[in-house]
C-alpha positions as a Python dict, from the first residue, in 0.01 Angstrom:
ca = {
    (1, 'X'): (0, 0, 0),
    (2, 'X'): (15, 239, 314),
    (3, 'X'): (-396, 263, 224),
    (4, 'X'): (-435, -96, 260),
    (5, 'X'): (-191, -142, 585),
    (6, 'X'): (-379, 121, 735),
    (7, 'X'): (-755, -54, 694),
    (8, 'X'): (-615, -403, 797),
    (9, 'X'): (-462, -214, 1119),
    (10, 'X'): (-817, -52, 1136),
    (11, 'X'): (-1037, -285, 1100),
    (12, 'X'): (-835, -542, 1370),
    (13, 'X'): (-829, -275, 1594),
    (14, 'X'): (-1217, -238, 1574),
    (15, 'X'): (-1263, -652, 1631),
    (16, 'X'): (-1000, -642, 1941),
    (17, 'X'): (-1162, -363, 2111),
    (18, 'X'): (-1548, -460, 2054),
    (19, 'X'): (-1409, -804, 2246),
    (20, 'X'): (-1202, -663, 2511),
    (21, 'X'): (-1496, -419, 2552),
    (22, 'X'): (-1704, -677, 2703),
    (23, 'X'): (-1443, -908, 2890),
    (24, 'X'): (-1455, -686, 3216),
    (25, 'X'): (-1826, -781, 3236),
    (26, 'X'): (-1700, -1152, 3213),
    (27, 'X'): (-1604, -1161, 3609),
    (28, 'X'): (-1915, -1035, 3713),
    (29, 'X'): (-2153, -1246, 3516),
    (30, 'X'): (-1923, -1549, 3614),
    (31, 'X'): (-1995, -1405, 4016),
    (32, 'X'): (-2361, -1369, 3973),
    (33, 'X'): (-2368, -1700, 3777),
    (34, 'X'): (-2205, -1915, 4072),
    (35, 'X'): (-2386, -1686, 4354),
    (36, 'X'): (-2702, -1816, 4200),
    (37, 'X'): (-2607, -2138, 4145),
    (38, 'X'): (-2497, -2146, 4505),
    (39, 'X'): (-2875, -2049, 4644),
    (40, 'X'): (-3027, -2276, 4381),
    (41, 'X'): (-2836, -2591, 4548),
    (42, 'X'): (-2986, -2486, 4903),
    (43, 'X'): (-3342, -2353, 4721),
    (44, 'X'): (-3391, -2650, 4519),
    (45, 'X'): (-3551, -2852, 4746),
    (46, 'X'): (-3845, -2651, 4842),
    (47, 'X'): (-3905, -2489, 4506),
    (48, 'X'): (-4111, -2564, 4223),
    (49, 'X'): (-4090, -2501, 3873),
    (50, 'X'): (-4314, -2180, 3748),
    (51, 'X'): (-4324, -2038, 3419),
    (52, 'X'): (-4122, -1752, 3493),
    (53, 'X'): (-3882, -1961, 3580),
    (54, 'X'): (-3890, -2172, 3282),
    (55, 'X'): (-3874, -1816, 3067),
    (56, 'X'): (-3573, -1742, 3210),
    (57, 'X'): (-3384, -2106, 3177),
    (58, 'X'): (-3535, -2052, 2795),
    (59, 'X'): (-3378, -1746, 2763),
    (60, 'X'): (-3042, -1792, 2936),
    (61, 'X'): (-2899, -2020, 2662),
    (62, 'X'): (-2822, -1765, 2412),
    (63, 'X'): (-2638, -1544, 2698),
    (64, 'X'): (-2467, -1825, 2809),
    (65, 'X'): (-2309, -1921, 2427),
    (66, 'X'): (-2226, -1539, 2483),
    (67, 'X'): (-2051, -1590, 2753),
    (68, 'X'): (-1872, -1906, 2693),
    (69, 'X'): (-1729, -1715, 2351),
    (70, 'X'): (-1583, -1371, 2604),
    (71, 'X'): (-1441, -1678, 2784),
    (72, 'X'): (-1270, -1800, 2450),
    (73, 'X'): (-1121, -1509, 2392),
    (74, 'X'): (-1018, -1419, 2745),
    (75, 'X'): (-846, -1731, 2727),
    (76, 'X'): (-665, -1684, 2349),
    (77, 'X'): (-523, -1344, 2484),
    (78, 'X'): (-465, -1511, 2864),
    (79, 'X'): (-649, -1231, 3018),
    (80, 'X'): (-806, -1295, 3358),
    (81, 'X'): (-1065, -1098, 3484),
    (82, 'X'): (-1044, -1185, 3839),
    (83, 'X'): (-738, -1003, 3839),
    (84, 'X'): (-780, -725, 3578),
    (85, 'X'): (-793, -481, 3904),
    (86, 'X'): (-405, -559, 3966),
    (87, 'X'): (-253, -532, 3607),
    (88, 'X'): (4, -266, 3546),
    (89, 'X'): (-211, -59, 3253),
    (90, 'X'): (-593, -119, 3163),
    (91, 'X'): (-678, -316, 2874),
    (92, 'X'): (-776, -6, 2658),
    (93, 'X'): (-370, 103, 2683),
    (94, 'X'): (-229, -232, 2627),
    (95, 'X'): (-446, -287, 2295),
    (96, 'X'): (-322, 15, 2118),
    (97, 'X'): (37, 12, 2280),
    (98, 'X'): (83, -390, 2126),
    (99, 'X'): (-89, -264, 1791),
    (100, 'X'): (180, -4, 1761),
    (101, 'X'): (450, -206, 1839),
    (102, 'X'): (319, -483, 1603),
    (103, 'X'): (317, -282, 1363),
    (104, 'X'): (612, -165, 1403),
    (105, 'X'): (764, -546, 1398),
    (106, 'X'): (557, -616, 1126),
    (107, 'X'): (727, -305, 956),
    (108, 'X'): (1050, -424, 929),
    (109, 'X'): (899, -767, 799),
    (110, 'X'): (801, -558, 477),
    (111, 'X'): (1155, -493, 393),
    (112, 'X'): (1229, -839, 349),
    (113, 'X'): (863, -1024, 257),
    (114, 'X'): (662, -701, 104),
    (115, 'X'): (293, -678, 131),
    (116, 'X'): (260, -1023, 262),
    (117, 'X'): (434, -928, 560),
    (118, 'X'): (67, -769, 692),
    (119, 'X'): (-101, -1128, 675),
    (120, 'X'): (81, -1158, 1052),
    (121, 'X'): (-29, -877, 1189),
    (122, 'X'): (-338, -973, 1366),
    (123, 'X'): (-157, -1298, 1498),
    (124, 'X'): (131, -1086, 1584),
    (125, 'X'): (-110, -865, 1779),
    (126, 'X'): (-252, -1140, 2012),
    (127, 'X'): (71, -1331, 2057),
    (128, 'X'): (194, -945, 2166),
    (129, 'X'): (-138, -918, 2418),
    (130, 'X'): (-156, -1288, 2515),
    (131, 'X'): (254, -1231, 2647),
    (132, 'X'): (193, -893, 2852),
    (133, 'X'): (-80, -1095, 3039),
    (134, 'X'): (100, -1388, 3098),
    (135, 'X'): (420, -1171, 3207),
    (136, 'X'): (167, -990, 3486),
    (137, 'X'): (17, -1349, 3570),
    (138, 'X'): (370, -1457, 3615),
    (139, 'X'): (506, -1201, 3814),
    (140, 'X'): (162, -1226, 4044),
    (141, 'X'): (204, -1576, 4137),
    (142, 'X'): (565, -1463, 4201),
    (143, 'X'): (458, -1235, 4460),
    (144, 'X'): (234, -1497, 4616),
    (145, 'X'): (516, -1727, 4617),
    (146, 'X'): (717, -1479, 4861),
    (147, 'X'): (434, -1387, 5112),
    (148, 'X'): (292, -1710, 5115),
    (149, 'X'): (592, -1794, 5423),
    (150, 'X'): (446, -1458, 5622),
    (151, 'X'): (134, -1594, 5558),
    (152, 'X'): (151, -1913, 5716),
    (153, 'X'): (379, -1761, 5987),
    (154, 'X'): (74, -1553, 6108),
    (155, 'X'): (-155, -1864, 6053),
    (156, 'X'): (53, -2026, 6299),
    (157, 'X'): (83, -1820, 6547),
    (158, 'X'): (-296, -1777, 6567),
    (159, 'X'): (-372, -2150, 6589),
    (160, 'X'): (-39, -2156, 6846),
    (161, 'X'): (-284, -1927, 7099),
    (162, 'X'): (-628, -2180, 7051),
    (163, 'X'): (-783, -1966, 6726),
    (164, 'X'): (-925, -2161, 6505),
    (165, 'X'): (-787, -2196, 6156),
    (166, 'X'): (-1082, -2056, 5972),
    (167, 'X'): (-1033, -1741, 6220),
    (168, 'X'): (-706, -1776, 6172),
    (169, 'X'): (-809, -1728, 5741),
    (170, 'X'): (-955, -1442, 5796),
    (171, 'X'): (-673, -1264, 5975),
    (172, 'X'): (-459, -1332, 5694),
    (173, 'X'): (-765, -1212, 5434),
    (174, 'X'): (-735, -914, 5698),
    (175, 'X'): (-382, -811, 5729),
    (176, 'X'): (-137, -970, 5458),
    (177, 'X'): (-91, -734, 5100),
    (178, 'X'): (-221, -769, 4782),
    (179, 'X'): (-242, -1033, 4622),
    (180, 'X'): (-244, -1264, 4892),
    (181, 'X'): (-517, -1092, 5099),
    (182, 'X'): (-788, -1104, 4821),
    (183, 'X'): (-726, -1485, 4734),
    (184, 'X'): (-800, -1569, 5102),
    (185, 'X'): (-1111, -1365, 5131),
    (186, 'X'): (-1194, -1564, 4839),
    (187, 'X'): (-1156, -1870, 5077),
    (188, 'X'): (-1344, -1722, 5370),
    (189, 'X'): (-1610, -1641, 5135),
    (190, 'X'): (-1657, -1988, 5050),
    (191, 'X'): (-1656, -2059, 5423),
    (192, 'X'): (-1915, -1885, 5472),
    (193, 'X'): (-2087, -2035, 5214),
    (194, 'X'): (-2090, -2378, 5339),
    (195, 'X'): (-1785, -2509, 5110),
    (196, 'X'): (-1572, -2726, 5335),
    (197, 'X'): (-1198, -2594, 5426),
    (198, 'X'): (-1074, -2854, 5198),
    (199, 'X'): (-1246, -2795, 4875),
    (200, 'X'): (-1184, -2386, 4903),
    (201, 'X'): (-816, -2457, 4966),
    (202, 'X'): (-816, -2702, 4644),
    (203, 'X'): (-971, -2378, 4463),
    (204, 'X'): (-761, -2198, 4579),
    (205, 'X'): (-445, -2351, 4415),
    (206, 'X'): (-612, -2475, 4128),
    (207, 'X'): (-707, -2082, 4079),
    (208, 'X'): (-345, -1977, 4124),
    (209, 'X'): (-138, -2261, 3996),
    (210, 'X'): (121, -2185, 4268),
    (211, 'X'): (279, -2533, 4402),
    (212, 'X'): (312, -2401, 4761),
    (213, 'X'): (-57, -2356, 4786),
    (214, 'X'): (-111, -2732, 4665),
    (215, 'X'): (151, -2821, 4934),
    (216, 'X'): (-78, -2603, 5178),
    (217, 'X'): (-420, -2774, 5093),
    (218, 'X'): (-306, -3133, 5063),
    (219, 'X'): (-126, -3060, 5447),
    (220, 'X'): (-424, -2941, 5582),
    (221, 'X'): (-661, -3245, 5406),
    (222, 'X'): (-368, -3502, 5534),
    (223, 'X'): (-385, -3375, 5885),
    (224, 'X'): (-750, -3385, 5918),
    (225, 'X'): (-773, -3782, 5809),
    (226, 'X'): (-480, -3886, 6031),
    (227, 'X'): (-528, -3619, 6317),
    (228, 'X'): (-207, -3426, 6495),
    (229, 'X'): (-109, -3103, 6603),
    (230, 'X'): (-205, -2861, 6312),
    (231, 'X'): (34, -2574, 6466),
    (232, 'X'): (314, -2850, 6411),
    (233, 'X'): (215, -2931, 6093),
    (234, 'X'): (168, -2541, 5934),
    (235, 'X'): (553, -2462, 6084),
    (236, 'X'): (705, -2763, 5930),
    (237, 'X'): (523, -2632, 5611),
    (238, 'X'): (628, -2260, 5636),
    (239, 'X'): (951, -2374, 5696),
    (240, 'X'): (989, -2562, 5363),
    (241, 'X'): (866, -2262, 5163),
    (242, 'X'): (1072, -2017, 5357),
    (243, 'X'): (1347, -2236, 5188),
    (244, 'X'): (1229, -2325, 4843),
    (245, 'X'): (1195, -1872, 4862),
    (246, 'X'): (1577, -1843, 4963),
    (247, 'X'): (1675, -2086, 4723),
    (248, 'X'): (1522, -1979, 4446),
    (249, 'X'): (1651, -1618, 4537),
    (250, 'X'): (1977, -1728, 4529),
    (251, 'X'): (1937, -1888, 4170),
    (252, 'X'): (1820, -1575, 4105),
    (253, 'X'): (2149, -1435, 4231),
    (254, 'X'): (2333, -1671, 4034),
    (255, 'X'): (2199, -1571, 3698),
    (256, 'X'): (2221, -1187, 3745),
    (257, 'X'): (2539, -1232, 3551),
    (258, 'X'): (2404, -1406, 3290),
    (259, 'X'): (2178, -1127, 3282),
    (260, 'X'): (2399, -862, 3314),
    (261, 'X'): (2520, -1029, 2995),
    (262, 'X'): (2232, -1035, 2839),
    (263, 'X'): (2165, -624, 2915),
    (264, 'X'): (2483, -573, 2794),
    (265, 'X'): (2486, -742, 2450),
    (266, 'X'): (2191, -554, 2402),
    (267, 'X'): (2303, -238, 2441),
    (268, 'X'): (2590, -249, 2256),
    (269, 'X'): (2423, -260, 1925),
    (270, 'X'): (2212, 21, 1979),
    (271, 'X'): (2482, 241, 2133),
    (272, 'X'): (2730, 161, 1849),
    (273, 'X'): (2455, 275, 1618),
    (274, 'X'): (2381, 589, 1780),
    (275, 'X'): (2722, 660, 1804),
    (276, 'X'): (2817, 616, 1434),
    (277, 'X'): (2418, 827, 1320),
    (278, 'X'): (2624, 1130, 1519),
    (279, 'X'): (2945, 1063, 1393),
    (280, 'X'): (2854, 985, 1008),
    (281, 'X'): (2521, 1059, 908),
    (282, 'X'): (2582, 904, 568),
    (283, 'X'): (2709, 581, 645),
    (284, 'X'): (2407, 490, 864),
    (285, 'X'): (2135, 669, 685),
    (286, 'X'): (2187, 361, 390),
    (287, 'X'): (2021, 98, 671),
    (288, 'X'): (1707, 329, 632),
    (289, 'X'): (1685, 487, 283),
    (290, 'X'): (1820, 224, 85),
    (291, 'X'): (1602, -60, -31),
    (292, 'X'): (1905, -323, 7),
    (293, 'X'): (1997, -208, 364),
    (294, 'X'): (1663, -158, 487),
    (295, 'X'): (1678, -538, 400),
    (296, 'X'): (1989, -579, 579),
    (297, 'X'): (1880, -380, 906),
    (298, 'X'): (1549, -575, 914),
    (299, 'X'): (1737, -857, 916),
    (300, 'X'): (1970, -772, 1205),
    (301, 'X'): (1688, -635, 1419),
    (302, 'X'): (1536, -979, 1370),
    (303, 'X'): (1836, -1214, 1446),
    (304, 'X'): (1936, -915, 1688),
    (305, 'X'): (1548, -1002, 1841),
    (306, 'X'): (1559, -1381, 1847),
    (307, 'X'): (1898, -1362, 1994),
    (308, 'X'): (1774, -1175, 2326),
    (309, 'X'): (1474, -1424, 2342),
    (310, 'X'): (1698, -1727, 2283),
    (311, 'X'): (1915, -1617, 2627),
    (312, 'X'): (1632, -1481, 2802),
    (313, 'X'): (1481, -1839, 2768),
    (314, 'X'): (1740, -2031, 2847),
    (315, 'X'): (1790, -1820, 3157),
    (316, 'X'): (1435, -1845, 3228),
    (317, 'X'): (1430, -2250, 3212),
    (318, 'X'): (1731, -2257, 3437),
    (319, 'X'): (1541, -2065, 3736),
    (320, 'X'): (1257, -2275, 3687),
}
């Protein structure tokens, strides 16, 4: 049985890692791929068709069905690779680290299904990956959600002295921290590429999924069909986020005891158990080498499990 746990482990291992191998190539195909469709739309016109040409259309297909399958799987494990640069750990120590810890999970699942238990360990696995990416996309658009007020503060005070807002862009892609400085030089790029402010604003909150940035795009499109003072108009704007940021750190305020409660409950379990393995060896040591409390202590560790999810959800869906 270990034999047989050990080749599953292996050979998912070997799948995950020959497709995570290629999915930091995915971002810079994807770049070349719209940089070339970009000089096509403004070549176009005064090309023609030659057979080289024609080769390479011929031979792009297959690449492309390449492509569009990394995509699939960047997607199933929610791994971006636009932002790959600004995770915590690279993918090649989150693969293993999940695989252990799966295992692990899947482990105690033995005690109480047998053999069968291993049937869910390559779902495990992704469900495992797809949540440490999601957490770092998460806390991300977090942190653009707190310097997206400084942001627009310094936008207005450039188009306050006559600089246009474009200029006024780039000072921001300039100046303001990471994350927020490399989305806007993703704007200005597009600027500079001939893609109206509008449409690279809409990217850019489509891209990022952060409501603030919708508010920011659909501002600027509204003032330039009904006209105004655009300084006005941006300090109204960072106003309203500079409150939706203190509100929703003082929800957060509000459920640090629920937290605290949470931390708490959490501990006490595995204190109490530490406590008694020092105290009476005996007593504890039947949760591990007995079949019938190995049973037992799988069972705890998964209500135990489900238990800290179940609050940390319900805390979750309150702050949202």
């Amino acid at each position: 049985m270990p034999a047989t746990s050990l080749q599953l482990a292996g050979a998912c291992l070997l799948l995950i890692l020959l497709c995570a191998a290629a999915l930091p190539f995915l971002h810079a195909d994807q770049r070349s791929h719209r940089l070339h469709d970009r000089i096509n739309e403004y070549a176009s016109p005064h090309a023609r068709a030659t057979v080289v040409g024609l080769h390479e259309r011929a031979t792009a297909a297959p690449a492309a069905s390449v492509m569009r399958t990394l995509a699939l799987l960047a997607r199933l494990v929610a791994f971006n690779p636009a932002h790959q640069e600004e995770y915590p750990a690279k993918w090649w120590i989150v693969l293993p680290v999940t695989m252990l810890l799966a295992r692990l999970i899947v482990g105690f699942g033995q005690s109480l299904f047998g053999t069968t238990a291993l049937i869910a360990l390559p779902v495990l696995w992704i469900l495992l990956v797809r949540q440490f990416y999601r957490w770092c996309e998460q806390r991300r658009n977090r942190t653009l959600f707190e310097q997206f007020p400084d942001a627009l503060a310094m936008l207005v005070r450039a188009v306050r002295v006559g600089i246009p807002i474009t200029e006024g862009i780039r000072s921001i892609a300039a100046e303001s921290l990471s994350p927020t400085a490399p989305e806007f030089a993703q704007v200005v790029d597009q600027i500079t590429l001939g893609v109206t402010l509008e449409e690279a604003l809409h990217g850019l909150a489509t891209r990022n999924k952060v409501a603030e940035y919708g508010f920011f795009s659909t501002a600027l499109a509204l003032q330039a069909e009904t006209g105004g003072t655009i300084g006005d108009t941006l300090e109204r704007l960072a106003d309203v986020i500079r409150k939706r940021v203190a509100l929703r750190e003082h929800a957060r305020a509000l459920a640090s005891e629920a937290r605290t409660s949470i931390y708490i409950l959490a501990a006490l379990p595995v204190l109490t158990g530490i406590a008694l393995a020092a105290i009476t060896p005996d007593y504890i040591g039947t949760l591990f080498f007995d079949p019938q409390g190995r049973r037992i202590f799988a069972m705890a560790v998964i209500s135990f499990t489900l238990g800290i999810v179940s609050m940390q959800t319900i805390v979750r869906k309150s702050l949202s």
